[in-house]
C-alpha positions as CSV (number, residue, x, y, z in Angstrom):
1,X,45.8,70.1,110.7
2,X,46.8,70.3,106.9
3,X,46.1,73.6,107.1
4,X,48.7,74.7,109.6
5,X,50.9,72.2,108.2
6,X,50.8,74.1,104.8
7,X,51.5,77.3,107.2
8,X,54.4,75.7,108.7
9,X,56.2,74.8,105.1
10,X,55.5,78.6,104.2
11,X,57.0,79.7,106.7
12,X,60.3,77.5,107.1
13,X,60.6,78.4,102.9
14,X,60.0,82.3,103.7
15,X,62.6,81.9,106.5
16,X,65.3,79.9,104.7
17,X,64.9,82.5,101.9
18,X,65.1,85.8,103.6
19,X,67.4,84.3,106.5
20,X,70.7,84.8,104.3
21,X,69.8,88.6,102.6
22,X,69.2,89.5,106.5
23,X,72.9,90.7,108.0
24,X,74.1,89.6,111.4
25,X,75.4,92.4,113.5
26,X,78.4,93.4,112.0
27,X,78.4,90.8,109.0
28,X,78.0,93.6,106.3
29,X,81.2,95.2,107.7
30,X,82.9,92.3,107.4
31,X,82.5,92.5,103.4
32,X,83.6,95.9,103.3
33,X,86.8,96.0,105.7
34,X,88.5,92.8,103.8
35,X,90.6,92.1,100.7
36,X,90.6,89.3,99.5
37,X,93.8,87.5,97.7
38,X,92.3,85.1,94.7
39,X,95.8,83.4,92.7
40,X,94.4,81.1,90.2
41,X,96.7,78.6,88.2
42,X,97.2,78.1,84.5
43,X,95.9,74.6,84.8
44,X,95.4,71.7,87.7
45,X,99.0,70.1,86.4
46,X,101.4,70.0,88.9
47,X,103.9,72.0,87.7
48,X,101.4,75.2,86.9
49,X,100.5,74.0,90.8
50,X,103.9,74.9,91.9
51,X,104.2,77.8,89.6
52,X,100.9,79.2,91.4
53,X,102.9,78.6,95.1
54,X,105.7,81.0,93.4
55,X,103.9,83.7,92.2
56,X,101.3,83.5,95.1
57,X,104.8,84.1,97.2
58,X,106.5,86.7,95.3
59,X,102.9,88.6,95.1
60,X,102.5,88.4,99.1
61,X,106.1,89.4,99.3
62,X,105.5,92.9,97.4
63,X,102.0,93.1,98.7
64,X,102.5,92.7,102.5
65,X,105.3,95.1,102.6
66,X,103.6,97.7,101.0
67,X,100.1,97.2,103.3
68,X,101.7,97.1,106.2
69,X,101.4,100.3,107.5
70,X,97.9,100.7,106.0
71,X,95.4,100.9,109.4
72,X,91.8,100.6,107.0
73,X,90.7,98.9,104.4
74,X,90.5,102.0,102.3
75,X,94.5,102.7,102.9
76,X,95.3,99.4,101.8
77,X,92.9,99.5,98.6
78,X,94.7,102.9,97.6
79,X,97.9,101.2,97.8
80,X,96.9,98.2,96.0
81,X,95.3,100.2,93.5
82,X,99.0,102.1,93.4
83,X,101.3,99.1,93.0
84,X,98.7,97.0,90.6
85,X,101.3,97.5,87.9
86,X,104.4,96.4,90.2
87,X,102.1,93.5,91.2
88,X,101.9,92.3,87.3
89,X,105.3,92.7,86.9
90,X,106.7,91.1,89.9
91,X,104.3,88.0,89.3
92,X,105.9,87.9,85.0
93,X,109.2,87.9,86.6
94,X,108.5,84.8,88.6
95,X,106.6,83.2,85.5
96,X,109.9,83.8,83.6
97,X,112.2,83.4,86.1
98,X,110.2,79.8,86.2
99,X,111.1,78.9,82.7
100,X,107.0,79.7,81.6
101,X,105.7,82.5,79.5
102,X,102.2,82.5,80.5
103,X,100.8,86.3,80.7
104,X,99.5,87.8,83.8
105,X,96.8,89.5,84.4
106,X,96.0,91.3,87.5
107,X,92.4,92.3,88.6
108,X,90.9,94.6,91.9
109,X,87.4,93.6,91.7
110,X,84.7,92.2,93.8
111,X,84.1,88.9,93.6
112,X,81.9,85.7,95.9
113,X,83.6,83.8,98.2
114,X,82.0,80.7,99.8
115,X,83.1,80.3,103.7
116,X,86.6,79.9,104.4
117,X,88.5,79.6,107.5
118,X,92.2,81.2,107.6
119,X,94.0,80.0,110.9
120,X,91.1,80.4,113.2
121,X,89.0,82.7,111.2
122,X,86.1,81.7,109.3
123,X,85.2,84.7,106.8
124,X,81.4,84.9,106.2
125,X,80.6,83.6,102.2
126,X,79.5,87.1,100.4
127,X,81.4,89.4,98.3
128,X,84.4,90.9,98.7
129,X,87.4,93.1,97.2
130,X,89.2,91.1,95.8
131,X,93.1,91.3,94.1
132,X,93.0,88.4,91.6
133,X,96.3,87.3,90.2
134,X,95.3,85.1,86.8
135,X,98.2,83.2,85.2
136,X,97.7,82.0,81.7
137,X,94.3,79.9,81.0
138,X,94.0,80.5,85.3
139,X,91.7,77.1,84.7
140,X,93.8,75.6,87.4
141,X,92.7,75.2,91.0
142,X,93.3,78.3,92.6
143,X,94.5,79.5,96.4
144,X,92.9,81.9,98.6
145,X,93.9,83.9,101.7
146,X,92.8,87.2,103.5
147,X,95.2,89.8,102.2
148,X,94.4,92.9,104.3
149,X,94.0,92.8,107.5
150,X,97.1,90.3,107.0
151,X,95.6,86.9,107.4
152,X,98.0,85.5,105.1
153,X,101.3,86.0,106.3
154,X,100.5,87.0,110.3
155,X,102.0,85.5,113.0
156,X,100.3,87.4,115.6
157,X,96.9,85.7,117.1
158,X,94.1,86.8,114.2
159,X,91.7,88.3,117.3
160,X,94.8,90.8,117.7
161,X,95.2,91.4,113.7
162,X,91.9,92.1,113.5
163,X,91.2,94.6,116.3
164,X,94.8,96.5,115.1
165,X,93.0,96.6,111.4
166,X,89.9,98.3,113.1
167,X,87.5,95.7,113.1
168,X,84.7,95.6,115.9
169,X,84.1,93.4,119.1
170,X,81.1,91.5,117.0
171,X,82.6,91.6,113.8
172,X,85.7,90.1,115.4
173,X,83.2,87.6,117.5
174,X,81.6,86.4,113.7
175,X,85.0,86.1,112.3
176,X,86.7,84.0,115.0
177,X,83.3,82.2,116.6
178,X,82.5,80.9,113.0
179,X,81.7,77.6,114.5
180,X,78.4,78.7,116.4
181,X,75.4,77.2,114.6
182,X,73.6,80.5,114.3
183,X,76.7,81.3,111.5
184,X,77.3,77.8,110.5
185,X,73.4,78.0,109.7
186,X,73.7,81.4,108.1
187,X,76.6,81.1,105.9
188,X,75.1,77.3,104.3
189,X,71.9,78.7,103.6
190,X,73.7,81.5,102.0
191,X,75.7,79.3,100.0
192,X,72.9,77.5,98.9
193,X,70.7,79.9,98.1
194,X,73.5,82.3,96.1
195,X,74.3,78.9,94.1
196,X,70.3,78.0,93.6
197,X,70.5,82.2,92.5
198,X,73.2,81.5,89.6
């Protein structure tokens, strides 16, 4: 009896370790056909609070415009990657414009993100592109959103944003289905495990 026990305990630690590096279908393309918008504020007063709504704004502004057209992930990394500099300078002009002189300082990097939900859509945690928009100490509590496809700004139903973006019948089915234990599961022991990890 202890014996299988002792098996049992293995087993259940084995699983609860290896369940999160395992992928569900069409998880792993999830993480590489999102960007990620990260704005984080100078500090956690409220006025850098409101100075973070602005510039996340005025960056969304620029940004959506110019992804708009883009139909993969890939288009609307190029384009990022093209306008990084108008980016920085459209967010300094809000700082300014603000009354602030806090620097800018804009990032296209991957980065963790634990599980969020966006309007109906739980994104997976894992890592993802992500545009980062710092502003001054950025020691502040920050504001996240799904930049491309456009989660942020959308009106449309996010099952129809997604499928125009190129996204699959399952990885649409893990992104709007977050709710089903099987992910629920998934993405804690993940988030877990990744902070146990660091």
């Amino acid at each position: 009896m202890k014996k299988a026990l002792i098996c049992f305990c293995t087993f259940v630690f084995i699983a609860a370790v290896l369940l999160p590096l395992l992928p569900l279908e069409g998880e792993a393309e999830v993480y590489d056909s999102a960007i990620r918008l990260h704005v984080l504020a100078n500090s956690d007063d409220k006025e850098d609070q409101a100075l973070k709504l602005k510039v996340r704004d005025s960056v969304l502004e620029l940004v959506s415009k110019e992804i708009a057209e883009c139909s993969t992930r890939y288009d609307a990394q190029c384009k990022v990657e093209d306008i990084r500099d108008d980016i920085t300078i459209k967010a300094q002009n809000t700082v300014y414009e603000e009354g602030y002189d806090y620097p800018i300082h804009v990032t296209l990097d991957n980065e963790y993100y634990p599980t969020r939900e966006y309007d109906g859509v739980k994104m997976p945690a894992g890592t993802y592109l992500s545009l980062r928009v710092l502003i001054g100490e950025a020691e502040g509590q920050n504001w996240w959103c799904v930049l491309y496809p456009p989660l942020c700004t959308s009106t449309a139903k996010p099952e129809t944003t997604l499928k125009e973006a190129g996204f699959t019948p399952s990885q649409i089915r893990i992104l709007t289905e977050g709710e089903s234990p099987k992910y629920k599961l998934k993405f804690r022991i993940l988030e877990i495990f990744e902070g146990w990890i660091n």
